[in-house]
PALOZA-247532 format. One line per field, with one value per residue (C-alpha): residue in three letters; x, y, z. Coordinates in steps of 0.25 Angstrom, whole numbers, plus 2048, in hexadecimal, padded with zeros to 3 digits. Layout:
REM PALOZA-247532
code c(Ala / ...);
x c(X / ...);
y c(Y / ...);
z c(Z / ...);
END
This chain:
REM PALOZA-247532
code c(Unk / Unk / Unk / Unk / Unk / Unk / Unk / Unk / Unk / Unk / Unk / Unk / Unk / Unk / Unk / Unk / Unk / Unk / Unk / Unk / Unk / Unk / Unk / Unk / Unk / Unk / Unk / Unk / Unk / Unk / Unk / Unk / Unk / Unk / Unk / Unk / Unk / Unk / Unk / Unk / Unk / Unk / Unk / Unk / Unk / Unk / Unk / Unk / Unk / Unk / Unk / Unk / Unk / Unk / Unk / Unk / Unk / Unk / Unk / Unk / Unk / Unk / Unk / Unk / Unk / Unk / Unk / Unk / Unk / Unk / Unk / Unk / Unk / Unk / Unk / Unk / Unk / Unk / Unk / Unk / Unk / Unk / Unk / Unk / Unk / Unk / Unk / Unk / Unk / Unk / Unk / Unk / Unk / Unk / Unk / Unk / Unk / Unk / Unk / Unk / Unk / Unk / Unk / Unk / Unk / Unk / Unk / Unk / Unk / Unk / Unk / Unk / Unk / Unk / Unk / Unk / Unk / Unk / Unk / Unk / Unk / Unk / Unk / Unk / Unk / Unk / Unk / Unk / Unk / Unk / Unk / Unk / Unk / Unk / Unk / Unk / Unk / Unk / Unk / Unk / Unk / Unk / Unk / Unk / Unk / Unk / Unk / Unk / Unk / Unk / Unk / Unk / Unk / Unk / Unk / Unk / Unk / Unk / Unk / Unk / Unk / Unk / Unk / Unk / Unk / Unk / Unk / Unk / Unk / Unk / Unk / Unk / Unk / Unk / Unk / Unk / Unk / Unk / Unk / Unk / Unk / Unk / Unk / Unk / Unk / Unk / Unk / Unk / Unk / Unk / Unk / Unk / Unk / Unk / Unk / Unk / Unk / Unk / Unk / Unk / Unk / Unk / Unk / Unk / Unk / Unk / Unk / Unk / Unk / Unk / Unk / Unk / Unk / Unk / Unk);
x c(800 / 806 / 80B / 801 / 808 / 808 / 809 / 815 / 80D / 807 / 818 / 81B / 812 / 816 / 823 / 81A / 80F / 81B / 823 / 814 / 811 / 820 / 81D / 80F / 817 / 821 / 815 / 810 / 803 / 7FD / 7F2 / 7EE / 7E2 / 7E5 / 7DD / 7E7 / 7F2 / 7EE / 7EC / 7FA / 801 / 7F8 / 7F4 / 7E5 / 7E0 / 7DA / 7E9 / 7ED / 7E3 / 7E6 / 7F6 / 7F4 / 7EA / 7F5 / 7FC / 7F0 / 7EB / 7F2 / 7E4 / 7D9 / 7CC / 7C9 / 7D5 / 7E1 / 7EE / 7F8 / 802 / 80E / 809 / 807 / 814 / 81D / 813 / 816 / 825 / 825 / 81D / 82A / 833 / 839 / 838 / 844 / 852 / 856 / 867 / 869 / 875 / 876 / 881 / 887 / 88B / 888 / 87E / 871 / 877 / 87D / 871 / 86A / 872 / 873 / 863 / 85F / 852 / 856 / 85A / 84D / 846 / 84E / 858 / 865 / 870 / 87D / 886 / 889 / 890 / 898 / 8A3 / 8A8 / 8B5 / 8B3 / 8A7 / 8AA / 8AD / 8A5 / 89B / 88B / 885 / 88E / 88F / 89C / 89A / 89F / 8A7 / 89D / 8A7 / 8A2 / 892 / 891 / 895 / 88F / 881 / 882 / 888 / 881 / 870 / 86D / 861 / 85F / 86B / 86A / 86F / 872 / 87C / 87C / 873 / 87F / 883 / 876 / 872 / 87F / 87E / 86F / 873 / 881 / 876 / 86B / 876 / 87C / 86D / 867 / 858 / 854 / 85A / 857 / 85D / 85E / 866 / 85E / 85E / 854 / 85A / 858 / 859 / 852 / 842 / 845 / 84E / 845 / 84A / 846 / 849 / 84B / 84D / 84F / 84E / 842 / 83B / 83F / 839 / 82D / 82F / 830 / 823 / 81B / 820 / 81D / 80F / 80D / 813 / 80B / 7FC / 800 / 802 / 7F3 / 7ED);
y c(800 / 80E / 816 / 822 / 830 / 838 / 847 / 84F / 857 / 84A / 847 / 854 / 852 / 844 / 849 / 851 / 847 / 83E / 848 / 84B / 83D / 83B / 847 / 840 / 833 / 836 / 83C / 82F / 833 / 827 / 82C / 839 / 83D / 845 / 852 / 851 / 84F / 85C / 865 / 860 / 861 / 86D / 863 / 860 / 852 / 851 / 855 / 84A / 83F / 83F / 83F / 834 / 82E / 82E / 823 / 81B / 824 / 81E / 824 / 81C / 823 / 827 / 824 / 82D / 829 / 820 / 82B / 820 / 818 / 826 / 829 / 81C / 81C / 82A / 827 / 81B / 823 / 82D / 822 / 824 / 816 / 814 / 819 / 824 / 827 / 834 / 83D / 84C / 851 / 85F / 862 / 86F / 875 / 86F / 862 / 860 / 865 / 85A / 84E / 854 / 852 / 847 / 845 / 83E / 830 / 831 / 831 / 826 / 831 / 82C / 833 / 82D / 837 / 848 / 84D / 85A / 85E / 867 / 861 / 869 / 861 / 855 / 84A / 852 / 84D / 84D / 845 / 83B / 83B / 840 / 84A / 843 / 848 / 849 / 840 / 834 / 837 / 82D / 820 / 825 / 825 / 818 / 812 / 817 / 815 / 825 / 827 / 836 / 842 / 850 / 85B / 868 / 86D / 879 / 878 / 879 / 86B / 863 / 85F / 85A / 851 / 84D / 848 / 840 / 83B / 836 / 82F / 828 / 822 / 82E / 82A / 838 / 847 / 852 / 85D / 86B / 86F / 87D / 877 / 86B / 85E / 857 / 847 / 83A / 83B / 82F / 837 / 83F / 84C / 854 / 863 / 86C / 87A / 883 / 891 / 88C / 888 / 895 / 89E / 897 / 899 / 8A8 / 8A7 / 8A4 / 8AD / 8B8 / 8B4 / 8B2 / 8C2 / 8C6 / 8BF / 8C6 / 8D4 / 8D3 / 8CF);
z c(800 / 7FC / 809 / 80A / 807 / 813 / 811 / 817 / 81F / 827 / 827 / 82C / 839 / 83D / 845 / 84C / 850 / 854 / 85D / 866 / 865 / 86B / 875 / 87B / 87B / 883 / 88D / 88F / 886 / 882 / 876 / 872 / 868 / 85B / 862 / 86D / 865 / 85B / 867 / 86B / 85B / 857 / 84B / 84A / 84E / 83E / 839 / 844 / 840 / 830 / 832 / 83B / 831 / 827 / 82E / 833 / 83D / 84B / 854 / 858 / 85A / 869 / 86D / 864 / 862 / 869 / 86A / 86E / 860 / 857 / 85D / 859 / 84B / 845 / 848 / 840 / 835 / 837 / 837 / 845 / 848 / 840 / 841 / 837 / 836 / 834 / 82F / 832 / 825 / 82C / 839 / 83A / 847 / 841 / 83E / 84B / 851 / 84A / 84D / 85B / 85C / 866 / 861 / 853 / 859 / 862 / 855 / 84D / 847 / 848 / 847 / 841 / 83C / 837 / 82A / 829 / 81D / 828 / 82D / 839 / 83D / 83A / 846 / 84E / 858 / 857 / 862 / 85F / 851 / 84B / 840 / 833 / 825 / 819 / 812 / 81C / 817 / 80D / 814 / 820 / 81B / 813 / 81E / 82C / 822 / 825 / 821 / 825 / 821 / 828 / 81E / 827 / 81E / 813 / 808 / 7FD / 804 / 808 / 7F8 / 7F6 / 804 / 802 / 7F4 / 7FA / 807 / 7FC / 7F4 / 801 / 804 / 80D / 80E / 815 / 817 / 822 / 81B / 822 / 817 / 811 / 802 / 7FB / 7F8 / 7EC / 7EF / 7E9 / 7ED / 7F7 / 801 / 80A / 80C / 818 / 818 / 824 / 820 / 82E / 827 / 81F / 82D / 835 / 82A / 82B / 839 / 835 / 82D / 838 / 841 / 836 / 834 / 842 / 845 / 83A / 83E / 84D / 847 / 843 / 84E);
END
């Protein structure tokens, strides 16, 4: 039977749902209805019900939802109940900001090893993973089954590394890099541009200044 197509909006919210879910878990709560968990989300219990339905529903009437069962669900809908080796290409401050972030392995992100052409940086340590030369990529990634690569290094550079990383059997990249990469239609690409997130930021702010003015 062909896999139903999910919309990236319904995607989008899943991390969302997981990481309340998580919260009520760790809270001892044992079930929760979908009006209680859109007071709590600020997502109406209709939105709720047809994301959920996407995947089979999870509730039962008059009773809600298992939030231990919804929980370990949409993480296996998200793939967290497998391990995921990561690679983080530059050493910079985001980069060693990133590897330095506990919360990855909690969430089956592992993470195995930094890359920097920067002598300078290279041999250094980041949470126990020393930074490694650019020259050592290639036989890292066939040999250690990386799934994931981090690109936080300059646009001018990151096209050149995604196509080195796709060629060297990357399935996925999480690129902060501020440029769109072109690789085959199977690698998913996941772009996080910062200054296109803070000017949206701005927007809002803006429009929020601007609906005050004429109260």
């Amino acid at each position: 039977m062909e896999e139903k197509e999910i919309s990236q909006a319904v995607i989008g919210r899943l991390p969302r749902y997981f990481r309340y879910l998580g919260e009520l878990k760790d809270e001892g709560v044992e079930r929760i209805s979908s009006q209680d968990l859109s007071e709590l989300m600020k997502v109406t219990a209709s939105q709720i019900r047809q994301d959920f339905n996407n995947f089979g529903g999870f509730g039962q009437q008059g009773y809600g939802y298992n939030v231990e069962y919804l929980y370990n669900e949409i993480g296996k809908i998200l793939g967290l109940d497998r391990k995921h080796n990561f690679i983080i290409i530059g050493a910079g401050n985001l980069g060693r900001a990133l590897g330095n972030y506990m919360n990855f392995e909690r969430r089956g992100f592992i993470f195995r090893g930094m890359f920097d052409q920067n002598p300078a940086l290279i041999g250094q340590d980041v949470r126990g993973i020393k930074v490694m030369s650019m020259e050592d990529l290639d036989k890292f990634v066939q040999e250690n089954d990386i799934d994931i690569a981090v690109l936080t290094i300059p646009k001018t550079s990151a096209v050149g590394v995604a196509e080195r990383l796709v060629n060297n059997g990357i399935r996925a990249i999480w690129n902060f890099a501020h440029v769109d990469l072109n690789v085959p239609e199977e690698i998913q690409v996941e772009n996080v541009h910062l200054s296109d997130s803070l000017m949206k930021l701005s927007y809002n702010i803006n429009r929020y200044m601007k609906e005050q003015e004429k109260a």
